[in-house]
C-alpha angles and dihedrals in degrees: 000000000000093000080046099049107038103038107015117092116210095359119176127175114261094173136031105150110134095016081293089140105192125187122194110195135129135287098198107306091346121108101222138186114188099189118181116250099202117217132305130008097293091055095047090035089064104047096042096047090057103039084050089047111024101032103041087236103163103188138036129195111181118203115189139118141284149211115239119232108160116041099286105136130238108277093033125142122237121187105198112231101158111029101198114189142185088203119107085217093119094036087057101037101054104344095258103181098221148086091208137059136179123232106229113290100213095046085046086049095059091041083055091045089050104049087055089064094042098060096244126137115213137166127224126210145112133300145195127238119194138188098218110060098193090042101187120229083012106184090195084184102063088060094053088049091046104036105007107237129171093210149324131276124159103225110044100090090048094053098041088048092055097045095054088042097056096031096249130130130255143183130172128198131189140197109211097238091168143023137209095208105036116051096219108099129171128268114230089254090049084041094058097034091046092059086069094105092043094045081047084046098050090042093048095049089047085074098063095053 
């Protein structure tokens, strides 16, 4: 609704099945749709899956939020090269052999190109996206020893796996809402307002598909 209402021209609601409530308006001359993903793999498993099959959408760009766990600061802007996962959602779609996926490298290439234009500055990494969202006894710095990654986040290896499986496009940003190292973390309201530069970021780009 606040991506909708504040950046989108002409938007009407195309879906609201579930309470996920779509609009498909313009930003600027671009036709756009920004569709809900729900939370974890199986939610944005789903709707993926079915915007990428059933609707002919060629390209995603999530926009949502992370868990810190390196020093990026709140606020801060992540760009998901790697998506690294302890979900069996690829093993059980289409068998993918991996715990690990890659968002789409030329889409990732012309975010990258854009924020630069736009004066923002982002970093790009890897991220890991877990099933269980309060992990007991999580040694969050195992994971960035072992993969890596710059944070943690629940939908981006379901959305990557079902972009490579059905030959579409994905990208996935992230503002940094909490941190495992700092103890400030974002209210919803500082949360929503704060996803202003990636919404701008993910529209932006959208011109130049």
């Amino acid at each position: 609704d606040y991506t909708a209402r504040k950046f989108i021209a002409k938007s009407k609601i195309v879906n609201n099945v579930r309470g996920m409530t779509a609009y498909t308006g313009f930003y600027k001359s671009k036709k756009i749709t920004v569709f809900p993903s729900g939370m974890g793999c199986p939610s944005m498993g789903i709707y993926s899956y079915e915007l990428f099959k059933e609707y002919n959408v060629d390209t995603i760009i999530r926009i949502g939020t992370m868990g810190g766990y390196t020093d990026l600061k709140l606020k801060d802007i992540v760009l998901v090269d790697n998506s690294i996962t302890n979900s069996n959602y690829g093993k059980y779609l289409c068998n993918y052999p991996n715990i690990n996926i890659n968002g789409d490298m030329e889409l990732n290439n012309i975010i990258l190109n854009t924020s630069k234009e736009l004066g923002l500055n982002i970093y790009n990494g890897n991220i890991y996206s877990s099933d269980v969202f309060y992990e007991q006894n999580n040694d969050f710095k195992d994971k960035v020893a072992k993969y890596n990654v710059l944070g943690v986040e629940m939908e981006s290896f379901a959305l990557f796996t079902n972009a490579k499986l059905l030959n579409k496009k994905a990208a996935t940003l992230l503002m940094v809402s909490d941190s495992f190292i700092y103890p400030d973390k974002l209210s919803s309201l500082e949360r929503e307002q704060g996803l202003d530069n990636l919404i701008t970021l993910a529209l932006e780009t959208s011109l130049k598909l």
